[in-house]
C-alpha positions in Angstrom: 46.3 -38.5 -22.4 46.4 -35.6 -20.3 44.8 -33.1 -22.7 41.9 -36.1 -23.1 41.4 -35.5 -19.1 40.9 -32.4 -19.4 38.1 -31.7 -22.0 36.7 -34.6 -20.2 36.5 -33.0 -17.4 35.7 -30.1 -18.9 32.7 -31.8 -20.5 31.3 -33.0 -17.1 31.8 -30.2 -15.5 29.4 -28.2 -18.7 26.6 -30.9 -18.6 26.5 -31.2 -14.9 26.3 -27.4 -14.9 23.0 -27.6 -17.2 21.1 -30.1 -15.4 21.4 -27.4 -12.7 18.4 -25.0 -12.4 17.5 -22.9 -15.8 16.2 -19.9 -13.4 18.0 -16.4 -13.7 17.7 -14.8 -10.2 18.8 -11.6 -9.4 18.9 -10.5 -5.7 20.0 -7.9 -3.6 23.5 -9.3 -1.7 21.9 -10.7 1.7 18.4 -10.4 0.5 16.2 -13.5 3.0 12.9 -13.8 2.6 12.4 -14.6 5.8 13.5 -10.4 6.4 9.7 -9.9 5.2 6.3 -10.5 7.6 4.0 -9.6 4.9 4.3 -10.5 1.4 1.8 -9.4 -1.4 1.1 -10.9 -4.3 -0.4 -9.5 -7.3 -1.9 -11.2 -9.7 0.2 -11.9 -12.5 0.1 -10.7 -16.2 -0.9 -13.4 -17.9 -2.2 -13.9 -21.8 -4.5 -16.9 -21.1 -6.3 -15.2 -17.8 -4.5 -17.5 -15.2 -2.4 -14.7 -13.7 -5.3 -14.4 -10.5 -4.9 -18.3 -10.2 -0.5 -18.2 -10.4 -0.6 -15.6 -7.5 -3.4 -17.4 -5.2 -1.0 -20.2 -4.8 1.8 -18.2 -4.6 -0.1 -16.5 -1.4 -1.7 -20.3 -0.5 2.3 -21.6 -0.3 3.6 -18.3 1.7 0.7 -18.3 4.3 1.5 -22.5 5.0 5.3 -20.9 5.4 3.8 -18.5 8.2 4.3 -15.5 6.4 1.3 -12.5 7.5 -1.5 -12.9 4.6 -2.0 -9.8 2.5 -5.5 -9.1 2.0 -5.4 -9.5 -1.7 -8.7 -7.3 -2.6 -7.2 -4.7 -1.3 -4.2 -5.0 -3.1 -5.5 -5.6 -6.2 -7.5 -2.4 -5.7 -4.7 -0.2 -5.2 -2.3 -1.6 -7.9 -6.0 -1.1 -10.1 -6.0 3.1 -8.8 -2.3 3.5 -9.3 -2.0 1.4 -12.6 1.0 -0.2 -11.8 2.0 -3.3 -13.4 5.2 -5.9 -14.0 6.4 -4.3 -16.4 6.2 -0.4 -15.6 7.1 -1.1 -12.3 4.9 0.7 -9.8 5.6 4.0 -7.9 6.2 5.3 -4.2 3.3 6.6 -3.2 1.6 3.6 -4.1 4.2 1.0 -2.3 3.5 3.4 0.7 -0.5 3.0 0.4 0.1 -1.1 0.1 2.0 -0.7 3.2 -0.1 1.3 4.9 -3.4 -0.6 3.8 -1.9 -4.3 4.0 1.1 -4.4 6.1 2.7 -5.5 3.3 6.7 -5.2 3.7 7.0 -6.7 0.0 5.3 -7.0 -3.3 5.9 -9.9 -5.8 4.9 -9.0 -9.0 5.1 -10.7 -12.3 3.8 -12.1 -15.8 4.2 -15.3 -17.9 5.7 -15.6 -21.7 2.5 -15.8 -24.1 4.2 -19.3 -24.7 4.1 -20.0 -20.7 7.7 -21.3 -21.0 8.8 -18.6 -18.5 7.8 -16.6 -15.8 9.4 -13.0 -14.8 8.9 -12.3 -11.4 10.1 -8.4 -9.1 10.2 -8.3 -5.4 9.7 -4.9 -4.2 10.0 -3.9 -0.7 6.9 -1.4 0.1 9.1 0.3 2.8 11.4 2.0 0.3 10.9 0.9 -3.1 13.8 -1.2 -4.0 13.3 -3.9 -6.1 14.9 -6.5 -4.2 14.9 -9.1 -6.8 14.7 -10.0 -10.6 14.3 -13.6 -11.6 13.2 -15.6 -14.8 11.6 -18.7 -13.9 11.2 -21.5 -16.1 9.6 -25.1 -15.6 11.2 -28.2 -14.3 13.2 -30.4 -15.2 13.4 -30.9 -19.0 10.0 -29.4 -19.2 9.6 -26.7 -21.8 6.6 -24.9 -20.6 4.6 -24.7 -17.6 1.1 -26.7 -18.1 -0.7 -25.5 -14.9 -1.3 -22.3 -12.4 -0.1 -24.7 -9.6 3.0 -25.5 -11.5 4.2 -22.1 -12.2 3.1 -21.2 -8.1 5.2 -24.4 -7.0 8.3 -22.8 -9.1 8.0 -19.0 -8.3 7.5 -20.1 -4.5 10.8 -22.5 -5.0 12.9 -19.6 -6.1 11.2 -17.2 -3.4 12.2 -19.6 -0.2 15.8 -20.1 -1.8 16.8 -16.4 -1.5 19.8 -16.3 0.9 
């Protein structure tokens, strides 16, 4: 009886653990969001063309949380010059010209599976480089792919304002 308690137990305590969230975050110890004015968002690398649209909300939902809006022309121009992307990563001296040019005191960069069932997302602080956080985002619920731009915003958005 006992050793039926405790692979049921066991058992709860596993499925209870995967209705939890399916994101992978990884964040500097202490890292708050709420440590950044400005926050930039480029648009993200995205095989069907919606990266622009991802990142718009992402700014759309950081500007209603009263973080500074990043102009993102201007962004986009120097991530453009410097050729810096998600996946290379992007270097000092252009972090310096974003925060020189924007304000910006971080950069969230990132781009979707060709399949959309994920999103990888860096934060990168302009001041000195660090990325600050790492995180694979995936869509809600039981959901095995993101259907929308606004959908894969909502998520990224939900992971940024949970940092602690």
């Amino acid at each position: 009886m006992r050793r039926f308690a405790v692979v049921l137990a066991a058992s709860t305590a596993l499925l209870l653990g995967c209705a939890h969230s399916r994101n992978i975050i990884r964040a500097e110890d202490g890292l708050n969001l709420a440590q950044y004015r400005g926050v930039g968002v480029v648009p993200f690398d995205d095989p069907h063309g919606q990266g622009a649209a991802i990142a718009g909300g992402i700014e759309d939902g950081l500007e209603r949380l009263m973080y500074a809006p990043v102009d993102p022309q201007t962004l986009k121009k120097i991530i453009s010059n410097y050729k810096a992307d998600p996946r290379n990563g992007i270097g000092l001296e252009a972090l310096e010209m974003i925060h020189d040019k924007t304000a910006a005191d971080a950069i969230v960069m990132g781009r979707m599976t060709p399949d959309w069932s994920a999103a990888v997302v860096i934060m990168i602080e302009t001041g000195m480089g660090d990325q600050v956080m790492r995180a694979v985002v995936r869509p809600p619920g039981k959901q095995k792919v993101f259907t929308t731009p606004a959908e894969v915003s909502q998520a990224v958005l939900k992971v940024l304002t949970n940092l602690h």
